[in-house]
C-alpha positions in Angstrom: 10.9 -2.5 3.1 11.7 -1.2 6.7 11.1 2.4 6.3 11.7 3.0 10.5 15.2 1.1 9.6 15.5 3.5 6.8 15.1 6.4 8.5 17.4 5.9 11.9 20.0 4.9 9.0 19.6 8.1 7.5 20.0 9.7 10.7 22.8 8.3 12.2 25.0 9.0 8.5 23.9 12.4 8.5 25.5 12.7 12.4 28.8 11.0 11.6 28.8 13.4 7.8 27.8 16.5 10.0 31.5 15.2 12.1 33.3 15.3 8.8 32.0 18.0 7.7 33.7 20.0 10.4 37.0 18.4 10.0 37.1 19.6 6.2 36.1 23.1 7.2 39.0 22.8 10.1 41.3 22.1 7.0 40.4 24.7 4.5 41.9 27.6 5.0 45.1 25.5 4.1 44.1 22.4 2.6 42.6 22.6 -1.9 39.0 20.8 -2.1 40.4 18.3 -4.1 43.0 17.5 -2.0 40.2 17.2 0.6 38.4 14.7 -1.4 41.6 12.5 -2.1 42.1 11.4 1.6 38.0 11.3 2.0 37.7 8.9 -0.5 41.4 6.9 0.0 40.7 6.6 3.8 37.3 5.5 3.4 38.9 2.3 1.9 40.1 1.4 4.7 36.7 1.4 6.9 35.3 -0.3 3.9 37.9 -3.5 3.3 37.2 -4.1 7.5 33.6 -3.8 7.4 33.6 -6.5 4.6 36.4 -8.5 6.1 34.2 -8.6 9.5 30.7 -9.5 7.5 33.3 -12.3 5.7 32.5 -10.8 2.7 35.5 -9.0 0.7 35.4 -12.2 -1.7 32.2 -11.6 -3.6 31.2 -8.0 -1.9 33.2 -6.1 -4.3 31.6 -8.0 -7.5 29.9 -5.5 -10.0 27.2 -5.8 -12.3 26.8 -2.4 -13.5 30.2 -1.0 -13.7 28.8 2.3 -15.7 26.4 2.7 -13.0 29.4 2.8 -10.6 31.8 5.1 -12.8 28.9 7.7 -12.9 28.1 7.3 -9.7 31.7 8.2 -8.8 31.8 10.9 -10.6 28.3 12.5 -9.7 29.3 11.8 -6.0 32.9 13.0 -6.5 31.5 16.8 -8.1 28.9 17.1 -5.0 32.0 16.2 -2.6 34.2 18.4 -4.7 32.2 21.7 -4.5 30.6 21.2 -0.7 34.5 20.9 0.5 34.8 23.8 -1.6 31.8 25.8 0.0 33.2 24.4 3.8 36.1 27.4 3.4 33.9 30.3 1.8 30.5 30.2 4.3 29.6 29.1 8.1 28.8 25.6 8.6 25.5 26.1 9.4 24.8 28.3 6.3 26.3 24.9 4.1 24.2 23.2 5.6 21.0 24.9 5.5 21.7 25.5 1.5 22.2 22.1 1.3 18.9 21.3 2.5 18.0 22.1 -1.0 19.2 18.3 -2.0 16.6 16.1 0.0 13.9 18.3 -2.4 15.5 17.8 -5.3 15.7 14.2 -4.3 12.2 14.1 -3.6 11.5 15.4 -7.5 13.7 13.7 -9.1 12.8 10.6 -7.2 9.3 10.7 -8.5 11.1 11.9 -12.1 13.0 9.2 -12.9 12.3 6.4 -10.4 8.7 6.2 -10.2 8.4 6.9 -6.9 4.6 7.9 -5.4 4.7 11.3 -3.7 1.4 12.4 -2.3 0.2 15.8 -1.7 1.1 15.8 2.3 4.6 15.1 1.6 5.5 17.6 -0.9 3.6 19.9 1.1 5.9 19.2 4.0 8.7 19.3 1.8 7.5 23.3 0.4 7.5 24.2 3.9 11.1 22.9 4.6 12.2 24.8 1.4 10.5 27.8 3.3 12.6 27.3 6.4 15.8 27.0 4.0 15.2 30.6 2.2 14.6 32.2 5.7 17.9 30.9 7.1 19.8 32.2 4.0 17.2 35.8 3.5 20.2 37.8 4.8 22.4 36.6 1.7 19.5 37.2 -0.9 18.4 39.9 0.4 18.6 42.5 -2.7 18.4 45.5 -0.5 21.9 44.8 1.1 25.1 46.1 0.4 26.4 42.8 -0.1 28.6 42.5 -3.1 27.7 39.5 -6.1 30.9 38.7 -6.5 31.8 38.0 -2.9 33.5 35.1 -1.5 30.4 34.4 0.4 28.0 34.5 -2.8 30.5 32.4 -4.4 30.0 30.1 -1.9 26.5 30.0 -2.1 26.9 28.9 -5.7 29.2 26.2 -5.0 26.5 24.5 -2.2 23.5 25.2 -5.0 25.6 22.8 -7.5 26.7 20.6 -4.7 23.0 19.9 -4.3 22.0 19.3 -7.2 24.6 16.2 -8.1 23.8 15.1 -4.5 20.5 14.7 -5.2 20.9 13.1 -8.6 23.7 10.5 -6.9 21.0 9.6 -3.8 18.5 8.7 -7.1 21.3 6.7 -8.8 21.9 4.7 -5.5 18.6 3.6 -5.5 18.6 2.2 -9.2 22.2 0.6 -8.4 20.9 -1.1 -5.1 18.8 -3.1 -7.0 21.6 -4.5 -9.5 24.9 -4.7 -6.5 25.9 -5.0 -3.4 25.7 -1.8 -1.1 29.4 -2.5 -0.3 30.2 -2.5 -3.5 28.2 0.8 -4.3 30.6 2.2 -1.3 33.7 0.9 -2.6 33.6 1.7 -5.9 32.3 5.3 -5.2 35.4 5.5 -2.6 37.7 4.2 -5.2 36.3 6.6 -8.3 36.8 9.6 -6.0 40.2 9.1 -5.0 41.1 8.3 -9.0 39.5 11.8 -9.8 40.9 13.5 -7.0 44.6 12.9 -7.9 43.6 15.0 -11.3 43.5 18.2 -9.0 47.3 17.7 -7.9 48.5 20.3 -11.0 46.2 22.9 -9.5 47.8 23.2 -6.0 48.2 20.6 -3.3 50.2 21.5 0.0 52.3 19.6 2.7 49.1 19.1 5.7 50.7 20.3 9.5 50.3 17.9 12.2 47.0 18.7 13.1 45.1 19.0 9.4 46.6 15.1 8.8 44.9 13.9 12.2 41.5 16.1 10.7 41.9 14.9 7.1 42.4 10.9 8.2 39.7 11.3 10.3 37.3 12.8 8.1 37.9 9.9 5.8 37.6 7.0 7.9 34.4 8.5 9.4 33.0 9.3 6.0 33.6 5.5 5.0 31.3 4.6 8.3 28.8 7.5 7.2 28.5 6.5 3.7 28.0 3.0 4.4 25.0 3.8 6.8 23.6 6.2 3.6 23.8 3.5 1.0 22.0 0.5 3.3 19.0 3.4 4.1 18.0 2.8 0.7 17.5 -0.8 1.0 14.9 -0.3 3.2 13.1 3.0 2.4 12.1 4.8 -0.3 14.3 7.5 -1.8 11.5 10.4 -0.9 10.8 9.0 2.3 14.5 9.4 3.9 15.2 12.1 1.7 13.5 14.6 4.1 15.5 13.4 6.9 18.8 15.2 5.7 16.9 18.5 7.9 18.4 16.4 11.2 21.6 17.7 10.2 20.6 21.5 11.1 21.1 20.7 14.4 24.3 19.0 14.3 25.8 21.7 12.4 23.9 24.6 14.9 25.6 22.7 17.5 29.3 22.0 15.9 29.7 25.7 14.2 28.8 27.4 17.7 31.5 25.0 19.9 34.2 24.9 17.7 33.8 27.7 15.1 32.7 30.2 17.1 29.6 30.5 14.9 26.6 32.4 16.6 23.2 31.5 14.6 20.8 34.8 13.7 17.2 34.7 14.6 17.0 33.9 10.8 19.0 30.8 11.3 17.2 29.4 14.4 13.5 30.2 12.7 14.7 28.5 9.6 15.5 25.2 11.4 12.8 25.3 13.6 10.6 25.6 10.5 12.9 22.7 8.6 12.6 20.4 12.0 8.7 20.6 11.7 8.6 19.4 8.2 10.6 16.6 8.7 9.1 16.0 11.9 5.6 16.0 9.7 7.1 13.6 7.8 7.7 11.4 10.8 4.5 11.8 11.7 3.0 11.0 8.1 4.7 7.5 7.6 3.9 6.5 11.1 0.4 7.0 10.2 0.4 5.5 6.7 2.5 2.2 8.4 -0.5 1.4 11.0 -2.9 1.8 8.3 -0.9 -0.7 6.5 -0.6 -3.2 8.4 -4.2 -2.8 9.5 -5.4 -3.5 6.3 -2.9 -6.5 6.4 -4.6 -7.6 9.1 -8.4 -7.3 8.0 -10.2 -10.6 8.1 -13.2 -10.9 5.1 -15.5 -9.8 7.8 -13.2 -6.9 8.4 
């Protein structure tokens, strides 16, 4: 275990998915979710066959020993994918993203659920307060003494990030049981691959001709979703599923940043208290595992006469 490895791993994804993010919301008002996830998933292939050609590893890389594992995988990843792209064209990217938040928490549960995993009393903690910094970004939307409509586009999108969450959460926990059984690069391919199979079942429902510009966002989006999901996959190799969990709060700030450049998206004081509440949590996580990896490797270090 490397958990600093883990965690700048982490980061670095959630930068590059932040990127795609944006693309796919550039896309939307034209472009079906599922036709989003199709060229995702089939261009990530392509980042995926080079980076195990370069490591000289397509021969055995793509070897599978749990090939249920991978199939569920697919298709947990491929319904989080499905209804984020979904949300991308109903709500502000910042809004996705702050709702979203609500997947490193489930992560942390279900992490301790169903993988074992020790989570102490100071990390939850930190975790309740980022769930605090989460509602007050999105108050304005569950607010009941609006005007705002249930059955609004908006609210509808609200739903859609809520379910995205929860299968993202439930596919970072699966990653971490199939790390121990395959090959990271064969956890990517095979997720890339059962995507793009179950994305092609969405054509009867309405896909369109892309312009010029939505093919150069779409292509992109995939080829820099195959870099970012590589980088996910390896965090888990050397961290603990609730200990880079928390770090998905980093990408509040990339998606402040992106939505007000190129969407025109001006945060509310909600919005920027919210963050700066999630940014402390995560930055008490920081501080947490620092503090728990001296004390580790002091007690490595004792000698009998310690």
């Amino acid at each position: 275990m490397n958990p600093v490895r883990g965690i700048l791993l982490k980061v670095c994804a959630i930068a590059l998915f932040s990127v795609m993010a944006s693309f796919i919301k550039a896309t939307a008002d034209h472009v079906p979710p599922g036709q989003a996830v199709f060229f995702r998933s089939f261009f990530a292939l392509i980042v995926i066959l080079v980076w195990l050609a370069q490591r000289g590893d397509l021969a055995t890389g793509l070897k599978v020993n749990n090939g249920l594992g991978h199939f569920w995988r697919g298709f947990i990843g491929t319904t989080a994918m499905a209804l984020n792209f979904a949300a991308l064209g109903l709500l502000p990217l910042p809004e996705v993203t702050a709702i979203g938040f609500t997947a490193p928490l489930l992560t942390v549960i279900f992490a301790a659920m169903f993988l074992g995993e020790t989570v102490r009393l100071f990390r939850l903690s930190a975790v309740g307060i980022g769930l605090i910094g989460v509602l007050i970004v999105l108050w304005p939307r569950l607010t009941i003494f609006g005007e705002t409509d249930p059955y609004t586009a908006a609210t509808l999108g609200v739903m859609f990030v809520l379910g995205s969450a929860v299968f993202r959460a439930l596919a970072q926990v699966h990653i971490r049981k199939l790390v121990q059984t395959d090959q990271t690069s064969a956890i990517v391919f095979y997720f890339s691959l059962t995507a793009t199979g179950l994305s092609l079942f969405t054509i009867p429902f309405g896909w369109v001709m892309p312009t010029a510009q939505e093919w150069m966002l779409l292509i992109g989006a995939g080829l820099i979703g195959g870099l970012a999901q590589i980088l996910l996959t390896s965090c888990y190799r050397y961290a603990p599923a609730s200990v880079v969990a928390p770090f998905d709060y980093a990408a509040m700030l990339f998606a402040l940043l992106i939505g007000y450049v190129w969407f025109d998206e001006v945060p509310t004081g909600y919005m920027l208290v919210g963050a700066a509440i999630v940014i402390f949590a995560g930055v008490m996580i920081i501080w947490r595992e620092r503090q728990l990896g001296l004390k580790r490797g002091a007690r490595k270090n004792l000698t009998p006469q310690g």
